[in-house]
C-alpha positions in Angstrom: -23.1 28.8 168.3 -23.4 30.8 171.6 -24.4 34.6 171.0 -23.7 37.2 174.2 -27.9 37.5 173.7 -27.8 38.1 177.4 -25.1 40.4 177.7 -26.3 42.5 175.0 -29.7 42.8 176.6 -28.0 43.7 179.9 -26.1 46.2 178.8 -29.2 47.9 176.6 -31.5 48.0 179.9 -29.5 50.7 181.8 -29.9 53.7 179.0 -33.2 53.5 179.4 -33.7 53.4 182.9 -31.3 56.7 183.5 -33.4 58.4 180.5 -36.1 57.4 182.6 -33.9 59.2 185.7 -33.3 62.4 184.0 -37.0 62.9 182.7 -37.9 62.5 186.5 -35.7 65.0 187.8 -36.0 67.7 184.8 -39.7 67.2 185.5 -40.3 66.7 181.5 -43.7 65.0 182.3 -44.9 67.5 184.0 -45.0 69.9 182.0 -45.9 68.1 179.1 -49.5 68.1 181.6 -51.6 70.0 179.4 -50.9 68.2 176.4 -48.2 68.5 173.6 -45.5 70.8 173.2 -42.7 71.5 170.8 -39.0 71.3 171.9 -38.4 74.9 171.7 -41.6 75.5 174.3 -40.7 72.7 176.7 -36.9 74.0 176.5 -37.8 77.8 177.4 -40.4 76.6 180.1 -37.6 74.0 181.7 -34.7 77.1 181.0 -32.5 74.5 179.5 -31.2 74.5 175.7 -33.2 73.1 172.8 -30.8 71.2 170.9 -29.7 69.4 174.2 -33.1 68.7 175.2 -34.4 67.3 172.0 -31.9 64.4 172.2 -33.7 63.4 175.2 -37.1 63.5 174.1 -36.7 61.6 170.9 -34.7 59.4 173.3 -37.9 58.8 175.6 -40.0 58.8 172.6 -37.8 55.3 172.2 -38.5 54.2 175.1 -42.3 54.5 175.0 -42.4 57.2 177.7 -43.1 60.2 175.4 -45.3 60.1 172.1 -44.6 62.2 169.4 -47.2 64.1 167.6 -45.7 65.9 164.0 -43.6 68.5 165.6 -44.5 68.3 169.0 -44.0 65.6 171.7 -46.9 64.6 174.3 -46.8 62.2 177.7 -47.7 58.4 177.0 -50.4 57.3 179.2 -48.8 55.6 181.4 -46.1 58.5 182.1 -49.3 60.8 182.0 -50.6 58.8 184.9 -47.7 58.2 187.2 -45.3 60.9 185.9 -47.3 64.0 186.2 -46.6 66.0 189.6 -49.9 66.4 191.5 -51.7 63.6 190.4 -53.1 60.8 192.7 -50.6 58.3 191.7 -47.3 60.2 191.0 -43.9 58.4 191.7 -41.8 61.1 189.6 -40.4 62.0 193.4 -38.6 58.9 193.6 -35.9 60.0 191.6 -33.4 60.7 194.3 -34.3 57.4 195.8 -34.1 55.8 192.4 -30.7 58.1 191.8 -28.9 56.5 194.9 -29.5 52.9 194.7 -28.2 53.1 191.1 -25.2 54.8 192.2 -25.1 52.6 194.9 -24.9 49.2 192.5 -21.9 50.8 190.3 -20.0 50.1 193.3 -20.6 46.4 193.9 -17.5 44.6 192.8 -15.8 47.5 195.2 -17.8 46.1 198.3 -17.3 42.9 197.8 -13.4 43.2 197.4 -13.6 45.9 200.6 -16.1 43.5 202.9 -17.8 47.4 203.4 -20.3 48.6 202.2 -18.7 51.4 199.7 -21.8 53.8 199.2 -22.3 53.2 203.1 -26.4 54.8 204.2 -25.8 55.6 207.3 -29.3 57.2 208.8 -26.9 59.2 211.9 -24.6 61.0 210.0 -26.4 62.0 207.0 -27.7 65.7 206.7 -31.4 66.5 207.2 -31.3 67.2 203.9 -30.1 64.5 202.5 -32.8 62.5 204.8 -35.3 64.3 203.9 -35.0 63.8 200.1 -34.6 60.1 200.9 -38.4 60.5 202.9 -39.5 62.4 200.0 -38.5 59.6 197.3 -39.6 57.1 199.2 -43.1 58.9 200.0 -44.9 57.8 196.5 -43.9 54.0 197.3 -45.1 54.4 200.9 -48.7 55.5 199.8 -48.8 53.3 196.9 -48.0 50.7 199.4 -51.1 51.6 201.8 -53.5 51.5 199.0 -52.5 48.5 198.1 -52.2 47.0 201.8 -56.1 48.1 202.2 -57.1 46.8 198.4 -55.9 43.5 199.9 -56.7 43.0 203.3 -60.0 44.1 205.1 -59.2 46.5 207.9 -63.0 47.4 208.8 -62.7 46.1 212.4 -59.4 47.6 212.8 -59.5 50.8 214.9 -55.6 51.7 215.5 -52.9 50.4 213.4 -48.7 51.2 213.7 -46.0 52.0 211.3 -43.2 50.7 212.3 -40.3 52.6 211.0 -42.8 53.8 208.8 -40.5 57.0 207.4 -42.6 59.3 205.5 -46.3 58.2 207.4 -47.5 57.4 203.3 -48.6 54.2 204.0 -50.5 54.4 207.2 -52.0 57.7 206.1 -53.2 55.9 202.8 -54.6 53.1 205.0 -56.8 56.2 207.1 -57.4 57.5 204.1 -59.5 54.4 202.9 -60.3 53.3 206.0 -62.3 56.8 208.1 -62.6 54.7 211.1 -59.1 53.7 211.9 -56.7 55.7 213.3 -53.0 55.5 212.9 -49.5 56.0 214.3 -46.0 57.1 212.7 -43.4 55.1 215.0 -39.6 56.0 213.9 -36.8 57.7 215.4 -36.5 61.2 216.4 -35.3 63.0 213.6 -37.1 61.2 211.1 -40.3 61.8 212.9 -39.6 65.9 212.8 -38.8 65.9 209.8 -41.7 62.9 208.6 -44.3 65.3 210.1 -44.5 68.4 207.1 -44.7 65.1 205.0 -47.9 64.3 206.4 -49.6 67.7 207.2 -49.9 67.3 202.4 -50.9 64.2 202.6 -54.4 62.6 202.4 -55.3 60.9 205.8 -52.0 62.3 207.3 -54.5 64.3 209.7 -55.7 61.2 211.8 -51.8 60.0 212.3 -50.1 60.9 215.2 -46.2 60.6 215.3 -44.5 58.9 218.0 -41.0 59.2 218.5 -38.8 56.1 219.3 -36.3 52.8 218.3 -38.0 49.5 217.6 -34.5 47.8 218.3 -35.3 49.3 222.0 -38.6 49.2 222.9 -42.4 48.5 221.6 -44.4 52.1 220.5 -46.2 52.5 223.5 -50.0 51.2 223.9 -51.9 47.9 222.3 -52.6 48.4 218.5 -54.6 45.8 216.5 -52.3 45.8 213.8 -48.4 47.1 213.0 -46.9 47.3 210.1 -42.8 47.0 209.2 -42.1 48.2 205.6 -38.4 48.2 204.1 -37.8 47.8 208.0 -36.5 44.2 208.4 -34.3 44.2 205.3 -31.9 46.8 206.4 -31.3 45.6 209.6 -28.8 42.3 211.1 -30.9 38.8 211.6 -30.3 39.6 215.2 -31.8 42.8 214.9 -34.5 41.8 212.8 -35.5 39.2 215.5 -35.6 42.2 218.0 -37.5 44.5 215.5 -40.5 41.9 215.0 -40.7 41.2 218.4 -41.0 44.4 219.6 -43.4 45.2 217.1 -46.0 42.4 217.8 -45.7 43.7 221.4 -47.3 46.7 220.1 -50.4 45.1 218.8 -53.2 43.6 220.9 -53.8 39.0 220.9 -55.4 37.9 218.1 -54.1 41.4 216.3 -52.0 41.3 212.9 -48.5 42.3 211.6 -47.7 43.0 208.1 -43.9 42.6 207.0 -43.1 44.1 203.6 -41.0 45.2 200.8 -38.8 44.6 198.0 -36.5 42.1 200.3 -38.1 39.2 200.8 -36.7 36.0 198.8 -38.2 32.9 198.4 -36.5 29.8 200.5 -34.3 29.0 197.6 -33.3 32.6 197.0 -33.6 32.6 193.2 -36.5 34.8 193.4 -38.3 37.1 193.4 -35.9 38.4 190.7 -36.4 42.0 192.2 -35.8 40.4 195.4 -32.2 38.5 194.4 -31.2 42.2 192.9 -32.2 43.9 195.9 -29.6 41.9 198.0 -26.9 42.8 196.0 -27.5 46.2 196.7 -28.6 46.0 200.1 -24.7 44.7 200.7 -23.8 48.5 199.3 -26.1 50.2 201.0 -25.6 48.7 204.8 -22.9 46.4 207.2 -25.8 43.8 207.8 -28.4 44.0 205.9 -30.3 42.0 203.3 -32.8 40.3 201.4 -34.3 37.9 204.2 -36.1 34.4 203.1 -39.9 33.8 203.7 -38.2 30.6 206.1 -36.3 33.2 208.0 -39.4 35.7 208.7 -41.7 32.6 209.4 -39.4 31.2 212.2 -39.1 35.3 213.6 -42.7 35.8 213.9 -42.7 32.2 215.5 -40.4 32.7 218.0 -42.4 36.8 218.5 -45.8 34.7 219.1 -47.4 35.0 215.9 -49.1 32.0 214.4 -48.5 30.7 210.5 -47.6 33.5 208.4 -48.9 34.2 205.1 -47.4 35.2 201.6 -48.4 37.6 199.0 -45.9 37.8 196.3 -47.1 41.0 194.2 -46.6 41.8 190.6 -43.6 44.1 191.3 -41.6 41.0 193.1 -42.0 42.5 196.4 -43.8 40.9 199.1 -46.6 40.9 202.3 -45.9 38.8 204.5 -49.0 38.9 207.2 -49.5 36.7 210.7 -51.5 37.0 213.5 -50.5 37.6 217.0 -51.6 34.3 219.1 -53.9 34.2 222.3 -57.0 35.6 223.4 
């Protein structure tokens, strides 16, 4: 006999994931830094009410975020290492990223039945505010992204690299950061690059990035580079557009150079995966008129037609994906 064992798992997943949300934004780690607490002391530092805040910690406690200790409750290790403001691998600023794209994917049957995207991002009307929270959340990812780009790839002969609608500078100030001979460039529109650079002045290798202001679905970034990189670019944008983006941004970098392409929206050629991936281009369809989760085929015949040789593929453990190819010529 069938069983909704599916459904039922489904529908348990999302509890956790907005406990997960509201520790984030309360900062509950955080202050559970210097080791374990009891609700009452955790309530008065956080200046909320006990009895309301102890449903959530035993809830976390279920969830394997939060341990608890007799009367008191402590950070797990792994919300101890990425949860805690301040330390070198923090994502507990993505919440307002995190907040959005779950908002964003209630209202999928509402887009579909519209043909619009009904929690519309659109990067020209949206206050500097609300941008600059959006920088902000994405800023953990960004660095996270650059350590691993430079765990991965040796960029020892590389002296001047590009981020290509790069948004916060994370991940080309984490690739300076591990790299003290290369030099890098923030390339994104005006007032993302204002508002980008009080980002980098706290941020580790931020201090040999300069910020140049302009469109990639224009022109190049000025100068020869020997390697660009387009994160979470290419996925937002129309295939047209993402034909334009590429080739503008392999302009940028020297013959023989490299480009990176990466992020969450890259599907494999039958689109059933990455599973991340296949998610992602539901909410993509949300989020923006045109864009979406491109195939590996798709970015393969782009570079191509740019003047890149055979791209390769790195699918990581998160789903998301590098895809890197080297300019051709001399």
């Amino acid at each position: 006999m069938t069983k909704p064992d599916i459904i039922e798992r489904l529908q348990t997943s999302v509890p956790a994931a907005l406990l997960l949300l509201a520790g984030m934004q309360l900062e509950v780690f955080t202050h559970l830094a210097d080791g374990p607490r009891s609700v009452d002391e955790l309530a008065m530092a956080l200046g909320v009410r006990e009895n309301r805040l102890s449903r959530l910690l035993y809830a976390l406690v279920a969830t394997g975020l939060l341990e608890q200790r007799e009367s008191n409750f402590a950070n797990s290790d792994e919300a101890a290492s990425f949860l805690v403001k301040g330390r070198p691998d923090y994502l507990g600023d993505a919440h307002g990223l995190l907040a959005q794209l779950w908002r964003a994917d209630l209202l999928t049957a509402q887009s579909i039945r519209s043909g619009a995207p009904a929690a519309l991002h659109d990067f020209t009307t949206c206050s500097d505010q609300e941008m600059m929270a959006m920088l902000r959340g994405m800023h953990p990812f960004a660095v996270a992204a650059g350590r691993d780009l430079a765990r991965r790839f040796d960029f020892s002969e590389c002296r001047s690299i590009v981020d290509v609608g790069g948004g916060s500078g994370g991940l080309v100030a984490a690739l300076c950061e591990a790299n003290h001979s290369l030099r890098g460039t923030l390339f994104e529109l005006p007032r993302n690059a204002a508002l980008a650079a009080d980002i980098m002045r706290s941020t580790t290798g931020g201090d040999r990035v300069s910020i140049e202001e302009g469109d990639i679905l224009k022109a190049p970034p000025e100068g020869e580079h020997d390697a660009a990189v387009l994160r979470a670019v290419v996925q937002i944008l129309a295939p047209p557009d993402a034909a334009r983006a590429i080739t503008h941004a392999v302009t940028a970098i020297r013959p023989s150079g490299s480009i990176y392409i990466m992020g969450g929206g890259i599907l494999n050629n039958d689109r059933l995966g990455p599973q991340s991936a296949v998610f992602l281009n539901v909410t993509f369809m949300n989020l923006y008129p045109a864009g979406a989760a491109y195939t590996e085929a798709e970015h393969a015949a782009w570079l191509a037609a740019a003047g890149c040789g055979e791209p390769q593929r790195i699918v990581l453990p998160s789903g998301g994906s590098i895809i890197h190819a080297k300019r051709l010529g001399r």
